[in-house]
Every structure is written in C-alpha cells, then in structure tokens.
N, C-alpha and C positions, 0 to 999 in steps of 0.2 A: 504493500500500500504506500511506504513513505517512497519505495523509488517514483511510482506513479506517480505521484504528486512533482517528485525530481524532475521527472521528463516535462510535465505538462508545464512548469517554472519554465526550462530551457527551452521548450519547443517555438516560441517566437525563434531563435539567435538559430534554434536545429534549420527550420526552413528555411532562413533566411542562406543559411551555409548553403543548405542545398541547393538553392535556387539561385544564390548569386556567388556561389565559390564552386563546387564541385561541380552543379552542372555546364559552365562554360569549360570550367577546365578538362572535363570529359567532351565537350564540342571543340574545342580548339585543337584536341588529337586529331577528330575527324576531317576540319576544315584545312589541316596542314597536307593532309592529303588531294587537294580540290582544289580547281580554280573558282574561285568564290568573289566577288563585288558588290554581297548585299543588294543588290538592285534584283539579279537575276540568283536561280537556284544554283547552291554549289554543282558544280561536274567532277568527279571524279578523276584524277590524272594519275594514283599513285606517288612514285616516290619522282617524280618530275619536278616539283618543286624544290625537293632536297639536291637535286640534282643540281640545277642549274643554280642553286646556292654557292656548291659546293664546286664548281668548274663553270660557271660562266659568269657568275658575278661579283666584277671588283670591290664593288662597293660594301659586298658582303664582310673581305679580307679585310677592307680597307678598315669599317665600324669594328670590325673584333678587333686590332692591333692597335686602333686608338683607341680602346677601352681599357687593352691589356699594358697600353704605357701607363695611361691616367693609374689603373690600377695599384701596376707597380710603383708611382712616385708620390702620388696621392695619400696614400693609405699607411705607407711607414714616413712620410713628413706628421701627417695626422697623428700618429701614434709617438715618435719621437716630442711632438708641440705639444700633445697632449698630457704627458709624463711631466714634463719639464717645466709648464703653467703647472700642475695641480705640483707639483716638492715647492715650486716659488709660491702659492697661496696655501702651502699646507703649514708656513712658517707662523708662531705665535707673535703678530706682529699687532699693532694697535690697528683697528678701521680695517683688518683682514679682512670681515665679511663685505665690506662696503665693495672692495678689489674683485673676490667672487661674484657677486652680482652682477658685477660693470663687467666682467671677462664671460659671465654667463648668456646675458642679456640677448648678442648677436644671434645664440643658438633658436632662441623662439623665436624671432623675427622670420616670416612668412617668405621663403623661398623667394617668391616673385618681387616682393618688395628690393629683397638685400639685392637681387637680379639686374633692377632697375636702377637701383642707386651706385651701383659696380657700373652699370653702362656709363651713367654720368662721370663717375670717377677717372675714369680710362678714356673718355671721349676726346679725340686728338687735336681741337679746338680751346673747349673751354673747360676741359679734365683737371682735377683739382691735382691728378700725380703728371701731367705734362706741366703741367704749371710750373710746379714744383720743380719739376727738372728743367725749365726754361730756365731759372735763378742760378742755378751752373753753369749757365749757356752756351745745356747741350738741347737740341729739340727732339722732343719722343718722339715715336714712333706712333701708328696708328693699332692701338693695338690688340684691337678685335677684327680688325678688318685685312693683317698682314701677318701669313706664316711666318716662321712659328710661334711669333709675338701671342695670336689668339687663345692655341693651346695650353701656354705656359701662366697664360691669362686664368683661365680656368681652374689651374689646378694651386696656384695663388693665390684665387678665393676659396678655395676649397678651405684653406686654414683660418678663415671667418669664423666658422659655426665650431669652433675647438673647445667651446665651452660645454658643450655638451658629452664628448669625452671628457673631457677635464672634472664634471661635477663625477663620475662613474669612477676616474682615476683617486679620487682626491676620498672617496670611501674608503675604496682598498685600502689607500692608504691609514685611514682611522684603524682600520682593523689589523694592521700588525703591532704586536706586543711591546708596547714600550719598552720592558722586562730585558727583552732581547736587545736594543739600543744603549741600556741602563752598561748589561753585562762587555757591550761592546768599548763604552768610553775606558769602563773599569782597566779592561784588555789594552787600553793606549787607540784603539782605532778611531783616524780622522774623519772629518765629514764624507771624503771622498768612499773611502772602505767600507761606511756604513750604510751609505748609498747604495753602493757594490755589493757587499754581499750580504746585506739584512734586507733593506729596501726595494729591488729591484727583482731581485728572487720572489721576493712574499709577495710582487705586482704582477708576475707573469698570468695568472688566472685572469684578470682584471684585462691584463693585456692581449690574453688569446680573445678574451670575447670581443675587445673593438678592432682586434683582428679579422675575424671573422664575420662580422657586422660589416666592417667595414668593407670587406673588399665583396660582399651582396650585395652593397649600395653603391661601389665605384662600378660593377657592371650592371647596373640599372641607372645608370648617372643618365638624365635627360632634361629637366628643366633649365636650368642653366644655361646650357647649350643650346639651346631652343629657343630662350627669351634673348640673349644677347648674341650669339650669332646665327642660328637658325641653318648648325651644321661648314659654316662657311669658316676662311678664306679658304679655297680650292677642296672642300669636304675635308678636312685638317682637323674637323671638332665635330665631324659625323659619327658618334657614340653610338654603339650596337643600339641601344634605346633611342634614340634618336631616328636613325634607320628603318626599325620596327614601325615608327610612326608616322613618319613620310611614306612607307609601303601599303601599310593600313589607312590611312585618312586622306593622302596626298593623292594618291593613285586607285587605292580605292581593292586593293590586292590583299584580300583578306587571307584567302589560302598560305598566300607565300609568307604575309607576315605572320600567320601562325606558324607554319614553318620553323620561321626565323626563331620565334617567342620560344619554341621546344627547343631549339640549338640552345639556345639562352642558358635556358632552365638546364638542360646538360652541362653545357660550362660551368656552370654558379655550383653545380652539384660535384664534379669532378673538382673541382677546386678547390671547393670546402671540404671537400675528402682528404683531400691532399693533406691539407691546414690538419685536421683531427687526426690523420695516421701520423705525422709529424710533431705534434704537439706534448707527447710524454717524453720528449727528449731535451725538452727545454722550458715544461711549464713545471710550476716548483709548487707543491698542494701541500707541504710539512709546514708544522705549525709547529 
C-alpha cells in the first residue's frame, strides 16, 4: 500500500520522463537511421547517414577536433583556476566571504547575458580590452571575427563562470582534517609541502568530479559559440553542438543530426570511460 501511494506521488515526474526523456530518446535511435525534415514522413536509409558522416563530411571532422581542443585546454585551465581561486579564498582572511561572493557571482549570471557583454568587450571598435591595448599603442585584433583570435576567445571566457567550480572546490577543501595540517607544521612542512601532499591529494575526489563534468559540458559546448560567433571565422568555432544545430534547425536534417547527436553520446561515453578506468591511479579516497 505505502509503495502505491510512492508511485502515485512520483507519477507526474514518471510521465513526464516518459514522455519527454525516454521516448524521444528511443525516437532519435530511429530517426538517425532516416532521412527525416519534419515536414515530410521519415524514409528509411539505414546506416547512410553514418556513413556519409563518417567519409564524406568535413564539417563533421572539423566540429569533433574543435570540440576535442576546447576540451582538452578548457577543462584543465578550468580545473587548474578552479583549485587555485578556492586555497586563495579558503585563506582566514577579514571580508573572505565578501571575495566569494564577488568570485561567485559571474557563475549565475545567465549564459546569454555574460555572451552579450563578452561581444561588447572584445568588439574591435569600441571593446573595452582593444581599448585597453590601444594605451600600449598596440591595436587589437578583431577578435571574434579573425582565426585563431575567435577560438582562443572562447575558451578565455570559459574561465568567467570559475566560480562555480570554485564554491565545489572550496568544500573539499573544508573537509580535510585540520589534524593532518596540525601534524604537518609539527613535522617542519612549508606551505608548499602541505599543499603537496595533504591538500591536493584529499582534493582529487573533488577534482575527478569537475573532471568529469567538465569535459560532458566542453562536448556539448554550444551557446557561446552560437551567440557570439554563430560557428565563424572560416567554421574555426563550429562545436560538435553547434553542428548538430545548424543540421537540425538550419537545414532542417533531422535524421542526420540525430545521427550526429548518437556519435555524441558515444564520444561523451567513451571518454568518460576513459576518465573512471583511469581514475584509481590518481584519485586519493584515505582519510
């Protein structure tokens, strides 16, 4: 009796799954198989779509290898900025909380907003960082609209919303034992060694998760990219998501971008794979 009642609580959020998570994501297997445009009934093609993914489309290569540099430079800057802000606000220092808040702040601010205020900043006219570099007088560069200026753009902002790893970093670190720091000074060990081998170790947990977080969200990276350059100069910041969206919306190629969308979802899984088979040789769980 009390499960019944269980289910009949859950049963809005059950349908709602069913109907707006499982059953697209069980249609989207079918549709990657079919030439599909929403206008007209999918056709079935088989594996044609994968195909021509996979040998005839540049653009395809081109979105995975600029996903997998962003990846790879994005994602340990983020985690390096991320460690390094939360030991500098984890200090007992007067008006600390005031410094978290104001380092925090950037992370809620609304994607499209921070998007818009980045175009302004970087705008190679009245940009508040050409500005600034005109007072050297050297004149910037244009530098959403000029490879590889645009890409490098991106991933620059990326370390805007750092406060959001930083509040996750700045737990862990609450949570290791004073005890252990106490016995370390005793031992003669500097700030550096403590760092080293009490601090850094007891953060790896802390640090596998916005590893791993982190690099599902550098291959799904699309707003950004989309509001400030909209994939351009020469597709240089055409992000696998990105791609997906112009092939579905643009074109109107539903089949192929669900295609696309299962390649995705293989990479994101093979990758994260990767991350968890690799992980007990370097994340530290003793207390």
């Amino acid at each position: 009796m009390k499960n019944r009642w269980g289910y009949l609580f859950i049963s809005p959020w059950l349908i709602g799954a069913l109907f707006f998570v499982v059953g697209p994501f069980i249609a989207s297997v079918y549709f990657s198989f079919t030439r599909y445009d929403i206008v007209n009934s999918p056709v079935w093609v088989g594996m044609a779509n994968y195909k021509t993914l996979f040998f005839d489309d540049p653009l395809f290569w081109n979105g995975l290898l600029t996903t997998l540099e962003y990846a790879a430079v994005a994602v340990p800057l983020g985690i390096i900025g991320g460690v390094g802000l939360a030991l500098l606000l984890n200090l007992e220092l007067p008006g600390m909380g005031i410094y978290r808040t104001i380092f925090y702040l950037p992370s809620i601010v609304p994607v499209v907003a921070s998007s818009v205020v980045f175009m302004w900043l970087l705008n190679p006219q009245i940009g508040l960082v050409n500005s600034l570099i005109r007072l050297l007088g050297v004149e910037g560069p244009n530098w959403l609209q000029k490879r590889p200026f645009a890409f490098w753009s991106l991933v620059g902002m990326s370390l805007w919303s750092l406060g959001g790893s930083m509040i996750i970093y700045l737990a862990g670190l609450k949570d290791v034992p004073t005890t252990l720091y106490e016995a370390a000074v005793i031992d003669g060990a500097g700030a550096w060694n403590r760092t080293r081998h009490i601090t850094l170790p007891l953060l790896t947990p802390v640090i596998f998760f916005n590893l791993v977080m982190g690099v599902i969200g550098a291959f799904q990276y699309f707003t950004q990219a989309y509001i400030m350059t909209q994939g351009g100069p020469e597709d240089s910041t055409t992000f696998y998501g990105l791609y997906i969206f112009f092939r579905a919306w643009r074109y109107l190629d539903m089949g192929y971008a669900s295609a696309l969308a299962w390649v995705l979802f293989l990479a994101i899984t093979c990758v994260t794979a990767v991350i968890f088979k690799t992980h007990s040789k370097w994340v530290f769980y003793g207390r």
